[in-house]
PABAZA-172256 format. One record per residue (C-alpha): residue in one letter; x, y, z. Coordinates in steps of 0.5 Angstrom, whole numbers, padded with zeros to 4 digits, always signed. Last residue first. Example, Ala and Ser with C-alpha at 12.3 -4.5 7.8 and 13.67 -1.06 7.14 Angstrom:
! PABAZA-172256
S+0027-0002+0014/A+0025-0009+0016/
This chain:
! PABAZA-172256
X+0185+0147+0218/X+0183+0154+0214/X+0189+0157+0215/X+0194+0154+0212/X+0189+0153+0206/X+0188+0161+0206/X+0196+0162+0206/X+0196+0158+0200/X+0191+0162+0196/X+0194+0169+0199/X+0202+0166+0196/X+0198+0164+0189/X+0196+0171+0188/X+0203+0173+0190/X+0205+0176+0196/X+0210+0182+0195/X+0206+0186+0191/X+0208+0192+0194/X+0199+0194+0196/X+0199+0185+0197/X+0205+0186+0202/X+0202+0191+0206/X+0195+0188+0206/X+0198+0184+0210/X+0202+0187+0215/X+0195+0190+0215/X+0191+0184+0217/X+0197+0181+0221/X+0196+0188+0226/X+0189+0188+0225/X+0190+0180+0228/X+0194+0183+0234/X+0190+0188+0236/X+0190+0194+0236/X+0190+0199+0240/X+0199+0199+0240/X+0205+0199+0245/X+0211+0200+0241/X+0217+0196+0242/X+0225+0198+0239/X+0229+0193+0238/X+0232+0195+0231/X+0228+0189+0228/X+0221+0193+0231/X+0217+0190+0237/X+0209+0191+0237/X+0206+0190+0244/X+0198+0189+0244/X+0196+0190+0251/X+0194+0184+0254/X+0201+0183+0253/X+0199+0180+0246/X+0204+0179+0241/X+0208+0183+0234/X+0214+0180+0233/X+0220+0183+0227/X+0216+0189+0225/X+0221+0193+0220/X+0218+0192+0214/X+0211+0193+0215/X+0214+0201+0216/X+0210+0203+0222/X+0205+0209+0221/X+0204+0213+0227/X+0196+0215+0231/X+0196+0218+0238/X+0191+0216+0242/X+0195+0215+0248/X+0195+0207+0247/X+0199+0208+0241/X+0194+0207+0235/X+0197+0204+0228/X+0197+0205+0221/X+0201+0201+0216/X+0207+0203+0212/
């Protein structure tokens, strides 16, 4: 699970498993794979951080996935 903020200040914690897309609308916009959206405070990159850290805390993604994901990203 991943904590987020609606817009009303209301703290909800999401199963990472569940997002299907998460986009900037300018408010951030997070839809689940049953189609339900929910409207967020963070942003998109907070919301990836935490999807994230998700996967590393249920040992999803590998040490050598977060060493290949880093070079992705550095270009």
């Amino acid at each position: 699970m991943i904590a987020v903020t609606r817009l009303n200040g209301e703290k909800i914690y999401l199963n990472a498993e569940l997002i299907e897309t998460v986009e900037t609308r300018p408010d951030t916009l997070i839809t689940l794979i049953n189609g339900n959206k929910i409207m967020v405070k963070e942003n998109v990159s907070d919301i990836i951080k935490k999807i994230r850290g998700y996967h590393r805390e249920v040992n999803l993604i590998t040490k050598d996935d977060i060493r290949k994901i880093i070079a992705e990203e550095s270009y």
